[in-house]
N, C-alpha and C positions, 0 to 999 in steps of 0.2 A: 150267256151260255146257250148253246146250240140245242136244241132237243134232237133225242134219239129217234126212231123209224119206231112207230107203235109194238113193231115187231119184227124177226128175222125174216131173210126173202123176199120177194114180190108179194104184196097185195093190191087190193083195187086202189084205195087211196094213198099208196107210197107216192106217185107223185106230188100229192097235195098238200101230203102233210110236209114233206121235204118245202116247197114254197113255203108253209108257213113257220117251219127253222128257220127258213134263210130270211122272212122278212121283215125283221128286226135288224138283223145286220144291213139288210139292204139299204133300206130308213135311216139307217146311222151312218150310212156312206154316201149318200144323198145328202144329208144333214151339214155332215163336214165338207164335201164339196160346196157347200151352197155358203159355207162360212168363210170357206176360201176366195169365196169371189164366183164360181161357177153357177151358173143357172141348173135349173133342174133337168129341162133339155138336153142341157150340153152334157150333163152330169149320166144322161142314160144314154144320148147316143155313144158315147165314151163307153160304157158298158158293154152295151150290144157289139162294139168295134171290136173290144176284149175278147170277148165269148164268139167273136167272127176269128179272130188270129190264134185263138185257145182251139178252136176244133182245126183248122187248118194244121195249126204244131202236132195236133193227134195224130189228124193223118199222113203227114209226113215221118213222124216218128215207125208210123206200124208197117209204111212202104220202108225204111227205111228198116225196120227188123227184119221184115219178111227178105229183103234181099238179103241181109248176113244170116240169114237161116236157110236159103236157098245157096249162099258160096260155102258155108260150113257144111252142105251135106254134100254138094261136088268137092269140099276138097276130102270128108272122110270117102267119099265112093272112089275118088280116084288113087287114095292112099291104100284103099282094098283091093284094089287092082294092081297095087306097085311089088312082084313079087320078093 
């Protein structure tokens, strides 16, 4: 079970506490990697690779809104134009 954020919003240690939700999960995905055969190395470079291809998808995804938000208001401004 994941724990919740002490509380709503930003605080000083939302970071920290978030790390210590996630490092129980982390330890168990580590755990069964390593029962698989994987080393524990291989098991976080693997990780960090994810969370390298996870932000990249972000920012593609938000180039990729911002232009259908930039042709959707040329196409309603030149439909305002069309008498």
């Amino acid at each position: 079970m994941i724990s919740k954020p002490r509380r709503t919003g930003d605080y000083p240690d939302r970071e920290v506490d978030c790390q210590e939700a996630m490092e129980p999960g982390f330890q168990a995905i580590i755990d069964c990697m390593g029962e698989g055969g994987w080393t524990r190395e291989e098991a976080k470079r693997a990780l960090r690779r994810l969370i390298a291809a996870d932000n990249m998808t972000q920012k593609e995804n938000a180039k990729v809104e911002a232009e259908l938000a930039i042709a959707r208001a040329m196409i309603r401004a030149g439909n305002a134009l069309d008498p």
